[in-house]
Steps between C-alpha positions, in 0.01 A plus 500: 500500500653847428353802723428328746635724780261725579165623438298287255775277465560432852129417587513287152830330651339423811125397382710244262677389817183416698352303184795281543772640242830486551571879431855602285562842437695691298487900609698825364515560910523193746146402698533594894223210575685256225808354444568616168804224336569772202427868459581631165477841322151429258620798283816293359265218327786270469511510839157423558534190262814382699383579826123293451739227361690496857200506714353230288867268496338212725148533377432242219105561479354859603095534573494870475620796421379835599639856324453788673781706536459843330639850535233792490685781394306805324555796287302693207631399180679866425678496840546100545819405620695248256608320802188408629352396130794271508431372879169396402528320160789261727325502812127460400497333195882367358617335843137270476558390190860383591388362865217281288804394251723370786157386664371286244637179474442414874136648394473245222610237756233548738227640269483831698362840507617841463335799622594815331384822716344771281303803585199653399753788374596252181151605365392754658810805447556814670669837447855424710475134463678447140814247649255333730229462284651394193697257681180360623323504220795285313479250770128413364705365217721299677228327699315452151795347320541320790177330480496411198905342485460331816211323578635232236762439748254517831601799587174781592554877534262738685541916439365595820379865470440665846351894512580692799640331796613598844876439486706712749399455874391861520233453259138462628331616210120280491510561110801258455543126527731331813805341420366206642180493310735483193680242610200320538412496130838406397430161743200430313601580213723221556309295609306493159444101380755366314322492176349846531758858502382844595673692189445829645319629808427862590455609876317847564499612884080407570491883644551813266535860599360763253689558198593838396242542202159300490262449239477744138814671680719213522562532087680800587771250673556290243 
């Protein structure tokens, strides 16, 4: 699992631990609750593909993998900072494809599943959001292609597309979704019978605060 040290990640790390998972991660920054066996830098790709490799060295057959390391930098397109463009093509959508490489023949060997962490920000775009969003919207791709290469091998993918969610600890918004309510979806998700896979899922928060324009007026935000 990348991301997995806090946040989403964390409660994802921990609700696969109580389903009975035995729980690998591989993190840009080491868990404080986990014992992390490799951290590696996900914006050097070839480092991601080595690093998933090392983690995976004694595991023959793997029943999952989960993707949700991301970066979330923003910037308008005029003032956008090449750096973080660059941070989010590796982080968010170049490092997964390179983890699922490196992943795939113990994926093969067990007939696994990946789950690929979207956001509702791959279709939905907004004005500051061009690295995120586009990186996001790519992924959609990936989980497609996946789909359609893989299940000939046993192997399912999921794009799991959350909306709003309450990720830092100081965050008690009721308009968002928990981190652990989340991780929930990924378990079932999971748990999905072996003949059926959940090709993309979409989770809205089931509260939602007044948008800025309603109604004839909301054209005007398009």
């Amino acid at each position: 699992m990348t991301g997995a040290n806090r946040g989403t990640g964390r409660a994802i790390r921990q609700r696969l631990t109580a389903d009975g998972f035995t729980v690998r991660c591989l993190n840009r920054h080491s868990c404080e609750d986990h014992t992390d066996r490799i951290v590696a830098d996900l914006t050097d790709t070839r480092a991601a593909f080595d690093a998933t490799r090392a983690v995976l060295a004694d595991v023959p057959a793997l029943d999952l993998l989960v993707l949700n390391a991301v970066t979330r930098g923003l910037g308008r397109v005029a003032e956008l900072d090449p750096a973080v463009w660059d941070e989010a093509l590796a982080v968010n959508l170049t490092a997964n494809v390179r983890v699922v490489q490196a992943a795939l023949p113990a994926l093969r060997a067990a007939g696994g599943h990946i789950v690929l962490m979207g956001s509702h920000a791959g279709d939905r775009p907004f004005e500051g959001g061009l690295a995120y969003c586009a990186t996001k919207a790519a992924l959609r791709s990936v989980a497609e292609v996946l789909l359609m290469e893989e299940r000939p091998n046993g192997v399912r993918t999921t794009l799991l597309n959350p909306g709003a969610i309450r990720n830092f600890d100081d965050d008690f918004s009721e308009n968002k979704m928990s981190v652990e309510s989340v991780a929930s979806v990924v378990s079932w998700v999971v748990s999905a019978p072996a003949d059926t896979v959940l090709g993309e899922v979409e989770l809205r928060p089931a509260r939602l605060g007044v948008p800025p324009a309603v109604g004839l007026e909301r054209l005007q935000h398009v």
